[in-house]
N, C-alpha and C positions, 0 to 999 in steps of 0.2 A: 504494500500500500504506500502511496506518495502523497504527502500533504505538501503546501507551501505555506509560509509562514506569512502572514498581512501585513505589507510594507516591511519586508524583508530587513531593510538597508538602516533600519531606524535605529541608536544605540549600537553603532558595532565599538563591540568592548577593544581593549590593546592586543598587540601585535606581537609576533615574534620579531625580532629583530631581523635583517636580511632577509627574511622571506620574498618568496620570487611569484607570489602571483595575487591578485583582485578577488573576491568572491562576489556575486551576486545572490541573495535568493536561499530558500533552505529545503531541503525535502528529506522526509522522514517517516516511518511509520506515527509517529509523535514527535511535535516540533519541539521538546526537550523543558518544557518548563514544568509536563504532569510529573508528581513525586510519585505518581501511583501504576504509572504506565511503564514498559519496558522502550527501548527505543534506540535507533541510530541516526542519527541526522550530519547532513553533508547539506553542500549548496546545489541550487537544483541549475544554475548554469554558472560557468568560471570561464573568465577568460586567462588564458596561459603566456606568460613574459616569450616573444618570440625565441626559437633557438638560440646561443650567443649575445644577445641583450645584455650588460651586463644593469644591474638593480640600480644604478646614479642615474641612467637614461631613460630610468619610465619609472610612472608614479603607482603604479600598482604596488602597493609592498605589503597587503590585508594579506595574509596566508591562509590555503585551504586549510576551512576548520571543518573537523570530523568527532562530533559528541556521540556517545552512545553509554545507556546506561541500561543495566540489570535489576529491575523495583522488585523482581520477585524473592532471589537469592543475590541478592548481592554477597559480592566475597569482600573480607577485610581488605585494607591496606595494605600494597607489599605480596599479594596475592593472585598469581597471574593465572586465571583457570577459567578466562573466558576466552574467545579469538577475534581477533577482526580478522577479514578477508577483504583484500581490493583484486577487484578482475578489470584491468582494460584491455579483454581480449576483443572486445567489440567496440573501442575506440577510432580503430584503425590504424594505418603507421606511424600518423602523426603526432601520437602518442606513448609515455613510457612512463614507471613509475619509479619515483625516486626514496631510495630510503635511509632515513637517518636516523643512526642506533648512536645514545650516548649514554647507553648503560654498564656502569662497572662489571655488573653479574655477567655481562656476556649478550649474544644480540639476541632480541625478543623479537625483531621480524626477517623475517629468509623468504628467501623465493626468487622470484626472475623478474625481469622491467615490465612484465605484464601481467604476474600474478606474484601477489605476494601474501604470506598467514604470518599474523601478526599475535603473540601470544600479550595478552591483559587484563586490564584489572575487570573488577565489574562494572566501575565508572569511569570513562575514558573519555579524555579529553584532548586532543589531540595538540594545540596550545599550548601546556603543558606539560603532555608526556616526551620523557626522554627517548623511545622507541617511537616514530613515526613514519608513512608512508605518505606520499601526494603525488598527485600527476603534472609531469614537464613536458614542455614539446619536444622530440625528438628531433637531431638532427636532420635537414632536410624539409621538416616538414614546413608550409606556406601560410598564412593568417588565411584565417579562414576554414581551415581543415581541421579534425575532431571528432567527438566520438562521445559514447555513454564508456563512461567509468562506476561500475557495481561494488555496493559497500554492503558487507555480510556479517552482522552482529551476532555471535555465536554465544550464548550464556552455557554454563556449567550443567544444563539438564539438557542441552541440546534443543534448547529453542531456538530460530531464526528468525532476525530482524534483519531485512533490505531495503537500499534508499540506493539513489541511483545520482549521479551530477554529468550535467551534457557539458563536458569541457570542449572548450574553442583557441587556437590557438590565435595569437595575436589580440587586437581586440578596440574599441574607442577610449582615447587620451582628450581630455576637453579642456583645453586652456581659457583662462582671462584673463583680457588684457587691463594692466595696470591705468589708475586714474591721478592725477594729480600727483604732491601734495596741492589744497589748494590753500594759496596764504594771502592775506589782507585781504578774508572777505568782512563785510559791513557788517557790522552783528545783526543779526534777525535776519539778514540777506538769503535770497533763495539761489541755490545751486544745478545747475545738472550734469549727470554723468552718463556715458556712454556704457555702454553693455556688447561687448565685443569679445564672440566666443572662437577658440579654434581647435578643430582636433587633430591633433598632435600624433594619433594613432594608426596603426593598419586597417579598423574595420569602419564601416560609417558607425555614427550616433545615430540612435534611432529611437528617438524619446528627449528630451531633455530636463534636468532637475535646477530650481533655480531659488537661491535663499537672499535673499535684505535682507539688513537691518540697520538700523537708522544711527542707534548707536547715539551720539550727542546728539543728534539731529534730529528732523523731523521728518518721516516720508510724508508728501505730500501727493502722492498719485498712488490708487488704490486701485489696482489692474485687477480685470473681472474675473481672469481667470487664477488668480492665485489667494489662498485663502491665510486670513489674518489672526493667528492665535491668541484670545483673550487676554490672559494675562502681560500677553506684552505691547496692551493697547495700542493697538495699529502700528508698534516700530519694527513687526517684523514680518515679512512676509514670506510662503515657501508656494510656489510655482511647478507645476506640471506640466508641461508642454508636451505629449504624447506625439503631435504630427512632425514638431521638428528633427529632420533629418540633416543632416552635414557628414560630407565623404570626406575621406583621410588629406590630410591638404588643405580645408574646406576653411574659409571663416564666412560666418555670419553675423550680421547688428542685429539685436533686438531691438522694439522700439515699442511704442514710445519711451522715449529714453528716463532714466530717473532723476525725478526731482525730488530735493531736500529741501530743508530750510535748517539755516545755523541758526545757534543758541545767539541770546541775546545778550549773555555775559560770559559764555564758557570759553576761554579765552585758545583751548586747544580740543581737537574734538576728534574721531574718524568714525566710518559707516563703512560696512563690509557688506562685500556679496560673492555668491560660493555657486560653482557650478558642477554639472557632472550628470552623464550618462543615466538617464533611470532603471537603464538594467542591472547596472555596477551599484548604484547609491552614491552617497558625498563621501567625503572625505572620511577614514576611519576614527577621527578625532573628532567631528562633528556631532552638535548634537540638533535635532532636527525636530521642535515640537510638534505636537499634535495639532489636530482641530482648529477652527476657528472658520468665519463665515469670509463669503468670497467678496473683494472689493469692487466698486460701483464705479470704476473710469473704464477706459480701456483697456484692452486685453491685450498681454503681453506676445509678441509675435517677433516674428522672422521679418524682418525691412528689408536688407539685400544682402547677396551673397557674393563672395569673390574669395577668387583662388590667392588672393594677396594679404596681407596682414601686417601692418606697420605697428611697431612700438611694443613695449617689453609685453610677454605672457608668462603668468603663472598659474599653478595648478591650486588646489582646495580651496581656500577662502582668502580672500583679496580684501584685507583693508587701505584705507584712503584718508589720509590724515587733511585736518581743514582746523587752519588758522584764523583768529580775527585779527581784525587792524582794529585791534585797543590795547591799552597799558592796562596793568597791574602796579598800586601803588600799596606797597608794605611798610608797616612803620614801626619802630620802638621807639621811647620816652627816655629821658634819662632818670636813673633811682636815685635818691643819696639817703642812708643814714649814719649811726653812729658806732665808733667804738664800744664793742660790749657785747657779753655770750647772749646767743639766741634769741639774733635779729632776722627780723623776716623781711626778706625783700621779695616784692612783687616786680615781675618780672613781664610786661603786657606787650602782645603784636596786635598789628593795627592790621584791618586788611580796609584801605580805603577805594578799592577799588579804581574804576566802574570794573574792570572785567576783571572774571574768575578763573584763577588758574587751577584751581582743582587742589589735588594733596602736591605741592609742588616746594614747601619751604621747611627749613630747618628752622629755630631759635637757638641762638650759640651763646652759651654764659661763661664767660672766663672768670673768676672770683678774684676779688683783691688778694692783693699778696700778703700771706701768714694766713687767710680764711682756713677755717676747718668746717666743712660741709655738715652739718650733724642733722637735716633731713632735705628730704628734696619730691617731687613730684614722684607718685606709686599709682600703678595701674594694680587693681584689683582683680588676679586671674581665677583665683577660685574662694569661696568661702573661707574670711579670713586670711586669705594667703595673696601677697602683694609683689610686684616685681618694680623694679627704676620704672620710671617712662623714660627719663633721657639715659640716653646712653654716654661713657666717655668717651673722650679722644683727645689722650696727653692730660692736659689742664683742665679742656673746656667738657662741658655740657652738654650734649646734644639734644635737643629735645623738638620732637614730631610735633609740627602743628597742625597737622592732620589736614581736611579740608574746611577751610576756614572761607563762607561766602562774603560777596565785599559789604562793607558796614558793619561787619561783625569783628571781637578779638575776644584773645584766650589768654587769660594769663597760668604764669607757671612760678609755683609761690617755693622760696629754698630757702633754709634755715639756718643761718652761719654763727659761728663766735669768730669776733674780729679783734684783734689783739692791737692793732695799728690803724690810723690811717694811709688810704692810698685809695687807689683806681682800680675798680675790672672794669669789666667791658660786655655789652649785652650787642647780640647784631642779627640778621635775618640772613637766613644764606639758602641758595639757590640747592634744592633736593641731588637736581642735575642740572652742571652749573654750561653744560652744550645746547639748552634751551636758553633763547632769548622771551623773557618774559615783559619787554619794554616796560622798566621799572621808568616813570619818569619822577622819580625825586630818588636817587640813588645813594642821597646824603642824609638822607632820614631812617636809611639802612641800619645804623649803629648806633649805640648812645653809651658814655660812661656809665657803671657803676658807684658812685663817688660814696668813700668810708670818711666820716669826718671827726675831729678826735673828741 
């Protein structure tokens, strides 16, 4: 019996590392979430990294996953007394099977490039297991070429569970192309971006999958055919396109193109969008909500096609960094008190705005000279139990001043005994000092601490 699993592509968990092939899709006697059902599940179609490809040159890197579990008699851990069987004897030549044993005991699966018995547990995961078997293209063989590959879940009373995966060699690559950054726009200003796909692969795309999100921004065009998930109040969009075809080579514009609107204070901001094959799914790190009702402009579509493609492509999700043309103005105050154990200085950043940098600034407190610190600013991590909030470095203080909107400040109260007079120093310092945040009063920056006797 073959089930397929609904929206296959949704939550695919991590990776093995260097894995050489994509999965789409699942088929199973039971797609593997009943605790109560026995079962083996594979993908019900795979595309295969051509012959010689090597893994830096194509973006497939999901590995064939093979689960199958025993509900009736499960055996412990460490107890191999069930079988997997792979037969690609009905693949055809363009196909073989590869096997990777990295068990100290010795190898748990034998056999030949087209069949191979694989001795294991009662819950097998193939993800995890050190003995595995999956299917590669064989040399010679062409994109396009393939075959049913047979998975045979053998439990310890000799029951059988089959699931079957239509492997393909070669397959669709879908690139997008990069946007901007875009910098000095107006606050509130509306933006738009192009939507420019290409694929990169041997076989055409036949379906296309397509994700926004607004991210600082606003989508302001709600395309009929892609549906809008509640919780992320219209900022995010996920797209089906089912008739879009594009042949290896191939780029296409979507259109009507996308329109944002920037924040009206958020002084750095970006909005991502993710594309990809809907036989394959998005990206393996993606995550792709459910539900939500379909938007009331137009419908997102194919505008024109051409064998040509100018300017950079990338693969999974593509974000787009967008600057305003406004300042950020941060302030500290100068403190002064006196000579004498356990004085408290208040310690206050200004954020006067108009535009908001987000979590972007340090508070840097260096103490008079002879100070002995004896309390300082404590986050509360668990009941009764407190950590710094600033951190050191050398002399100074560090302390987060989190996101701080404009009009608002935070002060950071510390406790010293001061044996003398003298000077520290209190100042605002850039989180990352490679962003320009156009401070325009940069001498407002720092202020003394003045000890006076």
């Amino acid at each position: 019996m073959t089930r397929t699993a609904a929206r296959p592509w949704r939550g695919v968990g991590a990776a093995l590392g260097g894995s050489l092939l994509l999965a789409a899709g699942a088929s199973a006697c039971d797609t593997g979430k009943s605790e109560t059902r026995s079962y083996v599940s594979v993908p019900d179609l795979f595309y295969l990294r051509p012959y010689g490809v090597k893994a830096a040159s194509d973006a497939r890197t999901t590995p064939f996953h093979v689960r199958a579990r025993d509900a009736t008699t499960p055996s412990p851990h460490g107890r191999y007394d069930h079988r997997l069987t792979v037969d690609a004897s009905d693949a055809g030549g363009a196909v073989r099977l590869k096997i990777v044993g990295m068990s100290h005991s010795g190898p748990r699966c034998s056999g030949t490039d087209r069949r191979v018995v694989c001795e294991v547990e009662g819950e097998y995961d193939s993800w995890s297991a050190l003995d595995r078997v999956y299917p590669v293209a064989a040399k010679g063989s062409e994109p396009g070429e393939g075959g049913v590959v047979r998975f045979t879940f053998t439990t310890e009373d000799g029951e059988k569970h089959t699931a079957r995966s239509r492997v393909v060699v070669g397959g669709p690559a879908v690139r997008l192309r990069k946007a901007g950054p875009y910098e000095k726009v107006a606050p509130g200003a509306e933006i738009t971006s192009d939507l420019v796909v290409r694929n990169t692969g041997q076989l055409p795309v036949r379906g296309l999958g397509v994700q926004l999100s607004g991210g600082e921004l606003e989508l302001r065009r709600a395309y009929s055919n892609c549906r809008y998930p509640e919780p992320y109040k219209g900022q995010v969009a996920v797209c089906e396109l089912p008739d879009v075809r594009i042949e290896p080579g191939e780029t296409v514009t979507l259109g009507p193109e996308l329109r944002l609107r920037a924040s009206k204070t958020r002084m750095d901001g970006s909005f991502t969008r993710a594309v990809w094959p809907l036989d394959i799914g998005p990206d393996k790190y993606a995550t792709v909500p459910e539900g939500g009702e379909k938007g009331e402009g137009p419908p997102l579509e194919v505008v024109s096609t051409s064998r040509k493609g100018g300017g950079t492509f990338a693969a999974g999700s593509v974000a787009t960094t967008v600057l305003l043309d406004t300042t950020s103005d941060f302030r500290v105050e100068e403190v002064r008190t006196r000579v004498g154990k356990g004085r408290v200085v208040h310690l206050t950043v200004h954020d006067d705005g108009p535009g908001d940098p987000g979590h972007s600034r340090w508070l840097v407190f260096t103490p008079p000279p002879g100070a002995v610190v004896t309390e300082q600013p404590m986050d509360e991590i668990d009941e009764d139990a407190f950590d710094p909030h600033c951190r050191r470095d050398g002399a100074d203080y560090m302390c987060d001043v989190g996101n701080l909107p404009p009009g608002r400040s935070r002060t950071f109260d510390f406790t010293l005994d001061l044996d003398r007079a003298g000077e520290g120093r209190v100042a605002v310092k850039e989180r990352d000092p490679s962003v320009d945040r156009h401070d325009p009063r940069p001498a407002n920056d720092s202020a003394k601490v003045v000890v006076a006797p």
